[in-house]
C-alpha positions as CSV (number, residue, x, y, z in Angstrom):
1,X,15.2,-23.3,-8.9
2,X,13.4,-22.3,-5.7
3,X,14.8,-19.4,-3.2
4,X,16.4,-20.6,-0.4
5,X,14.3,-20.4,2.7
6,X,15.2,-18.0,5.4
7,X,17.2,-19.4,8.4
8,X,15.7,-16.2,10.0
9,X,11.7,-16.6,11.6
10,X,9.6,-13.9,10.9
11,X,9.6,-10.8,13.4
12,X,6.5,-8.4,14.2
13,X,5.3,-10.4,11.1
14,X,8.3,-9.3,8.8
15,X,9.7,-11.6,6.7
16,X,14.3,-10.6,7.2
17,X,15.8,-9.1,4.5
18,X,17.6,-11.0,2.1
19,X,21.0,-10.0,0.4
20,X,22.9,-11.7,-2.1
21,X,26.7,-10.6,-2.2
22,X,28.3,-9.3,-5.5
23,X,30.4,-11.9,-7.6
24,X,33.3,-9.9,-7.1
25,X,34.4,-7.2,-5.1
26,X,37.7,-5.9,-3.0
27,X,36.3,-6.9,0.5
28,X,38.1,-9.1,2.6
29,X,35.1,-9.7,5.1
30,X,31.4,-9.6,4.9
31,X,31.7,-7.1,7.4
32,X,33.5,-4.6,5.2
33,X,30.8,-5.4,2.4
34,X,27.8,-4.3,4.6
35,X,29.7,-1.2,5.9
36,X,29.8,-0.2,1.8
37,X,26.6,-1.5,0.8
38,X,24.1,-0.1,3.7
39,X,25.6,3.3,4.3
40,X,23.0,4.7,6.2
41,X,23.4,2.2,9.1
42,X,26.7,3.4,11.0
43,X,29.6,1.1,10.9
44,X,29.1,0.2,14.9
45,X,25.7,-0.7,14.4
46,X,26.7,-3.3,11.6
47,X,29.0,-4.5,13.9
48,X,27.0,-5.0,16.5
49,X,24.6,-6.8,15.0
50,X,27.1,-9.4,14.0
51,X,28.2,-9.7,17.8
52,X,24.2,-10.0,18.3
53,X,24.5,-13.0,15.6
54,X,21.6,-10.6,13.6
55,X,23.3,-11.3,10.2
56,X,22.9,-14.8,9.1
57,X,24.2,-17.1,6.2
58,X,23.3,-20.2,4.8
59,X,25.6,-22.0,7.3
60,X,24.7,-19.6,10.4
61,X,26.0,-16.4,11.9
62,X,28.2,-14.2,10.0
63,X,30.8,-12.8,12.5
64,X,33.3,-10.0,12.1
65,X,35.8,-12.1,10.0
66,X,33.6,-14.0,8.0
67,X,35.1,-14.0,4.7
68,X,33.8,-12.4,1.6
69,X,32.2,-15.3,-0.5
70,X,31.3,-14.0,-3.9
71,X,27.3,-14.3,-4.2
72,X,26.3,-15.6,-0.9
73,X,23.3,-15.0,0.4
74,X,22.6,-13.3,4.0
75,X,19.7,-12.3,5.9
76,X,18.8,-9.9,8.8
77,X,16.0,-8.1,10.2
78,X,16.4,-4.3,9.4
79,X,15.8,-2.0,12.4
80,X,12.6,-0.5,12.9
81,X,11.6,3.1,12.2
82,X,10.0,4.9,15.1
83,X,6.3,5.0,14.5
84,X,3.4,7.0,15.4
85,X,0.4,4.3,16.3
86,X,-2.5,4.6,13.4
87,X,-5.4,4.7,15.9
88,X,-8.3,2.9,13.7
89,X,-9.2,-0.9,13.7
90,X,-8.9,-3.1,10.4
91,X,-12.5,-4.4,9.8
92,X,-13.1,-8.1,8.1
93,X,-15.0,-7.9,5.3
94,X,-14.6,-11.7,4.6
95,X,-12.5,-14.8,5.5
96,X,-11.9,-18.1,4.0
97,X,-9.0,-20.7,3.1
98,X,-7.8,-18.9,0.6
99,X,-8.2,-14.9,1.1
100,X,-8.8,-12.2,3.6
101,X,-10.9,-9.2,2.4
102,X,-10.4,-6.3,5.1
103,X,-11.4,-2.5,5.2
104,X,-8.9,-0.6,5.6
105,X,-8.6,2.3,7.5
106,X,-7.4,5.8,6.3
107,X,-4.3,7.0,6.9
108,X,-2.6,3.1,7.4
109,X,-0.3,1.9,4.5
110,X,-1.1,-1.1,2.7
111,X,2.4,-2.5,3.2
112,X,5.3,-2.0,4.7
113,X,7.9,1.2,3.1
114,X,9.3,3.7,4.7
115,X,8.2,5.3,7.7
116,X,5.7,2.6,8.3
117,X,6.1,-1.0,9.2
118,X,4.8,-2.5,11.8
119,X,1.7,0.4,11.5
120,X,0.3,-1.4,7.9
121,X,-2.0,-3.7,7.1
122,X,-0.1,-6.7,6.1
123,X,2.0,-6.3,8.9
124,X,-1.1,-6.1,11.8
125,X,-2.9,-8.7,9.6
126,X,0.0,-10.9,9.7
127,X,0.4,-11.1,13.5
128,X,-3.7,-10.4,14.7
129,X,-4.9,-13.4,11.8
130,X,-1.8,-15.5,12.6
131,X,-1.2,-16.1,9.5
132,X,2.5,-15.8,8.2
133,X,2.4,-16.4,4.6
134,X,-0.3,-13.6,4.2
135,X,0.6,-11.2,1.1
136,X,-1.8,-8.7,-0.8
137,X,-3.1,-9.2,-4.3
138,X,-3.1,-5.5,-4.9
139,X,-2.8,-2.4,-2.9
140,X,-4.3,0.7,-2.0
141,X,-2.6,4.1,-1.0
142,X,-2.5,5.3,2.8
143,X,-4.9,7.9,2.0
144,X,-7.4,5.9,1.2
145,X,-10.0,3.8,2.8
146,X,-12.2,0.6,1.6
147,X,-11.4,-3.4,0.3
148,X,-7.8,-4.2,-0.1
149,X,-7.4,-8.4,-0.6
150,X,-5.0,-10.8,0.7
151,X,-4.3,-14.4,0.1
152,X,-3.3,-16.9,2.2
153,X,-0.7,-18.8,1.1
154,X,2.7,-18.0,-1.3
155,X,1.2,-20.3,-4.2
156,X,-1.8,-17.9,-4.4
157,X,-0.1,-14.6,-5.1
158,X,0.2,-15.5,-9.0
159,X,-4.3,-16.3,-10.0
160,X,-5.1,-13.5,-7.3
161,X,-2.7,-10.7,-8.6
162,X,-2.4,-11.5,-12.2
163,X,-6.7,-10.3,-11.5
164,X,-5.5,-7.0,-11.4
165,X,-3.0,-6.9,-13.7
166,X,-4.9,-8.2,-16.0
167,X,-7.7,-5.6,-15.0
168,X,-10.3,-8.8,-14.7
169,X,-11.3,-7.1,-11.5
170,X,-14.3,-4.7,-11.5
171,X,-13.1,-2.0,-9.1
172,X,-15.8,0.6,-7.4
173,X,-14.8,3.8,-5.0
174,X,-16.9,6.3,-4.1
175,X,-15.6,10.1,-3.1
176,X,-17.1,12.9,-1.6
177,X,-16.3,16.4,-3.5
178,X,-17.7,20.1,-4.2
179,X,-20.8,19.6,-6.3
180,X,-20.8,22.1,-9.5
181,X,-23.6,21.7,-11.5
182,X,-22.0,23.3,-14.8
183,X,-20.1,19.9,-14.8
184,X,-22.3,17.3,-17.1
185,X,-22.3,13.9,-15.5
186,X,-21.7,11.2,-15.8
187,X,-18.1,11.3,-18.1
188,X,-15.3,9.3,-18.7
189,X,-12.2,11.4,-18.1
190,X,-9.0,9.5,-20.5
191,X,-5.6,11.6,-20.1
192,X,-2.1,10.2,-19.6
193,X,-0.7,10.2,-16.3
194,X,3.1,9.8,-14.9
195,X,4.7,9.3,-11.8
196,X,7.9,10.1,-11.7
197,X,10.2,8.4,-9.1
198,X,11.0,10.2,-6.0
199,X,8.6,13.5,-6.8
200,X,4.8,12.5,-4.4
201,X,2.6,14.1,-7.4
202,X,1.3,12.7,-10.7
203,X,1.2,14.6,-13.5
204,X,-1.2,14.7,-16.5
205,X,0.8,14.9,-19.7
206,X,0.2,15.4,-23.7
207,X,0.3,11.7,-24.9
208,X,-2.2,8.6,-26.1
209,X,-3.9,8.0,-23.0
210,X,-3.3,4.8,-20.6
211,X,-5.8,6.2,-17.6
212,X,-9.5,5.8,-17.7
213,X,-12.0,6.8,-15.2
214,X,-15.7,7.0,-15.4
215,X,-17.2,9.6,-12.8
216,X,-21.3,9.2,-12.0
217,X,-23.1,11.2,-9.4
218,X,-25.1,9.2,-7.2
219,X,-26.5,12.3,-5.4
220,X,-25.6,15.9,-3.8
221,X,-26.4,18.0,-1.3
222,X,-25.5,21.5,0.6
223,X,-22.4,21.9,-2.4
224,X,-21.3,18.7,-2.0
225,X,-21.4,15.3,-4.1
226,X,-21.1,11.9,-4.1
227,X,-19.6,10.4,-6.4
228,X,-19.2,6.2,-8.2
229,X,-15.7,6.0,-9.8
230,X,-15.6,3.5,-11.8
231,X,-11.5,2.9,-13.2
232,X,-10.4,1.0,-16.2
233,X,-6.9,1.6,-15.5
234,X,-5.1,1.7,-12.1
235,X,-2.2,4.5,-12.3
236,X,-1.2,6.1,-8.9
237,X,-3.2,8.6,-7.9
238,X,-5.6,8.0,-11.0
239,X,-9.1,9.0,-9.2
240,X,-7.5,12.1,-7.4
241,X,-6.2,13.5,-10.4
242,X,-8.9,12.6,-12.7
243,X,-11.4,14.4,-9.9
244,X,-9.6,16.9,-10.2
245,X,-9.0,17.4,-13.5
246,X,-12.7,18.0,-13.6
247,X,-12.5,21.0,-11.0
248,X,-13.8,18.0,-8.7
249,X,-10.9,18.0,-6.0
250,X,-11.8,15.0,-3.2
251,X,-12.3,16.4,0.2
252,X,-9.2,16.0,2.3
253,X,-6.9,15.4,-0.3
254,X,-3.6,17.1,0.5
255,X,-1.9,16.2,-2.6
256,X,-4.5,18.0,-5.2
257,X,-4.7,20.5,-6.5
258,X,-1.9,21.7,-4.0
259,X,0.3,20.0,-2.0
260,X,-0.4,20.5,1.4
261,X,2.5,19.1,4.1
262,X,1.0,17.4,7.1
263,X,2.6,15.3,10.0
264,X,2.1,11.2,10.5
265,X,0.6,12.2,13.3
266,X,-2.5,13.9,11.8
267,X,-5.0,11.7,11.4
268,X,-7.4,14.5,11.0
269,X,-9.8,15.6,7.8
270,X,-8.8,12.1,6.1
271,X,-9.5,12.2,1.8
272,X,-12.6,11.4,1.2
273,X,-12.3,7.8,-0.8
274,X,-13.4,5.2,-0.8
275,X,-12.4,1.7,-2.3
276,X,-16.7,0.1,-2.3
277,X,-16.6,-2.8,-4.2
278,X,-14.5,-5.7,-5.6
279,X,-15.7,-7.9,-8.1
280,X,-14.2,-10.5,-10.1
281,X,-14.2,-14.5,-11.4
282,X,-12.1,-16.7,-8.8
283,X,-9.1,-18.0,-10.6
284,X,-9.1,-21.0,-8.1
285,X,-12.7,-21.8,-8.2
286,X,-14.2,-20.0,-10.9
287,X,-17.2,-19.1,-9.4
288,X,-18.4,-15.1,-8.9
289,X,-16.9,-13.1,-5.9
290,X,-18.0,-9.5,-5.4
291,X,-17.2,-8.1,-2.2
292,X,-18.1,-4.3,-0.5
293,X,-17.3,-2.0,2.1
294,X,-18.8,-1.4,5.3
295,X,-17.4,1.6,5.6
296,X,-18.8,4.7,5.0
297,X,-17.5,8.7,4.7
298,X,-17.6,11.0,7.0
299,X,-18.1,14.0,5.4
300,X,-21.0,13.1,3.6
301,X,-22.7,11.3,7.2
302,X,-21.7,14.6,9.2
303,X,-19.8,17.4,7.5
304,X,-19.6,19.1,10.5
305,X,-17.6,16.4,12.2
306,X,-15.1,15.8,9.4
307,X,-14.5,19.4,8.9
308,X,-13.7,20.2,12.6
309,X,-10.4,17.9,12.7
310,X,-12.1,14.5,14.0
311,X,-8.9,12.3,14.8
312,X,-11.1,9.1,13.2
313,X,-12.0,8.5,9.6
């Protein structure tokens, strides 16, 4: 059975939130469901945007006395978080009918979450391309730099992300760390790695393994490296904590081996990391694709110049 389509257009190149009401509850109104179920928006806000005619149903506005109606649906446009503007173009890597491959810049969020929204790629994408039904087929985090690939259209998510879950996609980075000559390279670093929910590091933990990286050094210079990582797996945070696992910490990383608070406004000393190359059979066409960066990394083009605070990447 398909979704019901939104009553609600797309805004800053959001698609509204949807809600689907409980089967049962003791609220007389819609109103007085909302005031429960989103408790960090106060109770005159909620109200006003129902005078605003914000919060829509199937069959339009939802007013002040709509009445409860056990697993309706409702959508509305959530209010925006204040942002500080991530000052870096998105570069085009390549465009067709079916996907957009971009670089994207450090410190920008692949998606929206959080304290960014309308400051992420989909969502800049989105309204710059025109192009509403634009989604990502996998993501990268805001720390990092290089290829991140979008389709087109809704019936493309499933071929294009099943890729990655299926790890069909040959994945390339490349970092920029200390050089130590005691460590014998190239290696495969295996350990087992978990997130937990709600704490920002990974962990390494006894256990069969399920992350795989294989770390090659393509060349150093003044103590520093650089570095092909070459991942089997794709945990979060996999190359940062398998670098530095190996005493190998990624210049600028601020999450490893400490965690090191900075502002959303700092867009200075970004990590070091580098997403280079995507390759992979089309599940549409099935002919090759392979795919690579522009971009390049600063520390390794002019130490100097990363290492004094420059506020680009």
């Amino acid at each position: 059975m398909r979704r019901p389509k939104s009553p609600l257009p797309q805004r800053h190149g959001l698609d509204a939130a949807r809600l689907r009401l409980p089967a049962a509850g003791p609220w007389a109104t819609v109103r007085d469901h909302l005031v429960d179920r989103l408790p960090r928006l106060e109770p005159h806000r909620i109200d006003e945007m129902l005078r605003q005619e914000r919060i829509v149903g199937l069959d339009g506005p939802i007013t002040q006395r709509t009445p409860f109606q056990p697993n309706a649906l409702i959508w509305f446009h959530r209010d925006l978080p204040a942002e500080v503007p991530v000052p870096f173009d998105i570069g085009i890597v390549h465009r067709d009918d079916d996907l957009v491959v971009v670089d994207k810049p450090h410190f920008m969020a692949t998606i929206p979450r959080g304290q960014h929204v309308l400051e992420t790629a989909l969502v800049r994408l989105r309204r710059d391309l025109g192009l509403p039904e634009l989604s990502p087929a996998h993501r990268l985090d805001r720390g990092t730099a290089g290829l991140v690939m979008f389709v087109t259209r809704r019936q493309l998510r499933a071929p294009y992300q099943n890729l990655f879950r299926d790890r069909a996609v040959r994945k390339e980075y490349e970092a920029i760390a200390p050089y130590n000559p005691a460590v014998e390279l190239p290696v495969t670093v295996r350990s087992r790695i978990v997130k937990e929910r709600g704490v920002l590091k990974a962990m390494e933990v006894p256990g069969d393994f399920n992350a795989e990286t294989r770390v090659e050094l393509v060349e150093h210079r003044d103590g520093l490296g650089r570095y092909r990582l070459l991942p089997a797996t794709g945990r979060t945070h996999q190359l940062r904590v398998h670098m530095n696992s190996l005493g190998l910490p990624i210049l600028g990383d601020t999450f490893y081996p400490e965690l090191t608070e900075t502002t959303l406004g700092d867009f200075t000393r970004p990590l070091q990391l580098l997403a280079k190359v995507l390759e992979f059979t089309d599940p549409v066409s099935g002919l090759p694709r392979r795919f690579e960066s522009l971009s390049t990394l600063r520390a390794w083009d002019d130490y100097a110049a990363w290492a004094a605070g420059p506020t680009s990447p």
